[in-house]
BAKE-334944 format. One line per 8 residues: number of its first residue (from 1); for each residue x, y, z of C-alpha. Coordinates in nm, 3 decimals, m for minus. Layout:
NUM) X,Y,Z; ...
***
This chain:
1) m2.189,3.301,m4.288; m2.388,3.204,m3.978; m2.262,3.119,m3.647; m2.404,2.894,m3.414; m2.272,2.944,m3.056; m2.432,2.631,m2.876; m2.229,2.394,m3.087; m1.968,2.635,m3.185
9) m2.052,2.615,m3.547; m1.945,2.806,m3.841; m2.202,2.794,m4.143; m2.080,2.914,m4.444; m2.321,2.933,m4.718; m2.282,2.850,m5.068; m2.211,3.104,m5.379; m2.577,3.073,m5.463
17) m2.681,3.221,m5.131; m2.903,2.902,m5.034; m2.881,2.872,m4.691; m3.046,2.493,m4.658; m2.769,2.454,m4.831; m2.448,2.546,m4.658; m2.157,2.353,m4.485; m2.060,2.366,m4.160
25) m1.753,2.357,m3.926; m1.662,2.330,m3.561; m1.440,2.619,m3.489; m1.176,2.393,m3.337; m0.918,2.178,m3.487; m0.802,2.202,m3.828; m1.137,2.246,m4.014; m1.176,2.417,m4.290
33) m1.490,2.543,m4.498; m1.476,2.709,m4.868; m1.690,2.847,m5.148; m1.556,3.047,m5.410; m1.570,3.325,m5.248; m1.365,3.223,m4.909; m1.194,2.963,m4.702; m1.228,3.007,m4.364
41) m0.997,2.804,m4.112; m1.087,2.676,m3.785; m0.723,2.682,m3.656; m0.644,3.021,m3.579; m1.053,3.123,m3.550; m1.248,3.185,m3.230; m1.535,3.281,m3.044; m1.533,3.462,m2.707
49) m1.820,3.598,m2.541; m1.864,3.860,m2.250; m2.219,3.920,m2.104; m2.414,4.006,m2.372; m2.150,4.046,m2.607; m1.995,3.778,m2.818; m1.672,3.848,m3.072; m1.626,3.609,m3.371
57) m1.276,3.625,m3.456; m1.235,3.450,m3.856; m0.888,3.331,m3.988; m1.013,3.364,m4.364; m0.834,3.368,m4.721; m1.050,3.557,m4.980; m1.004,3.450,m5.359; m0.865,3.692,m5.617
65) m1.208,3.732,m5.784; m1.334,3.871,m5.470; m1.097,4.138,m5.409; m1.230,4.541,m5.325; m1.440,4.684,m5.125; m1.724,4.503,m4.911; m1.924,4.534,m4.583; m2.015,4.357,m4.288
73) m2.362,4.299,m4.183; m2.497,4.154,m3.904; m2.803,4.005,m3.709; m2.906,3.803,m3.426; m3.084,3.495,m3.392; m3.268,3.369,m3.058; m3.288,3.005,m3.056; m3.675,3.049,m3.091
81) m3.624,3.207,m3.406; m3.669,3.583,m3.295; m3.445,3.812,m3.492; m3.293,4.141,m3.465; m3.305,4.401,m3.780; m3.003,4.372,m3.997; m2.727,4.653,m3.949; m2.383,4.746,m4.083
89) m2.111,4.634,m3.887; m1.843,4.778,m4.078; m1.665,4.803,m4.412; m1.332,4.702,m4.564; m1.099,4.661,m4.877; m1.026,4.282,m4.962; m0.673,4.310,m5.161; m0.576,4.156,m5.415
97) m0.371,3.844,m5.352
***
């Protein structure tokens, strides 16, 4: 996933990992973007941001096949394309459904 705070976009990219190719959503309303991975819903989603801090807050369903444990990674993007190093953000167990 990508966000995109200017237009308060939600990018989610596609099981092959091909980012030209991925959808996107306006958090807002009742969108909704999938792969087979995820659904992620707009209602019940949000982004919030305080100084230099901004939390992305994802109402998401995982499918069964992607159930255990995974991690969170993160960077930043300036809009003149400089970007931070990637770092773990944390770490959880999907469940089973």
């Amino acid at each position: 996933m990508a966000y995109f705070r200017p237009g308060n976009l939600l990018f989610l990219y596609p099981d092959n990992g091909d980012g030209s190719q991925a959808a996107n959503i306006v958090l807002a309303g009742n969108n909704t973007i999938a792969n087979g991975q995820c659904t992620v819903y707009a209602n019940g989603s949000s982004a919030a941001v305080s100084g230099n801090t901004l939390t992305l807050t994802l109402r998401m369903q995982f499918n069964t096949a992607f159930a255990g444990f995974r991690g969170i990674w993160t960077a930043a993007q300036t809009l003149t394309a400089q970007t931070s190093p990637w770092s773990i953000l944390g770490a959880w167990r999907v469940p089973v459904p």
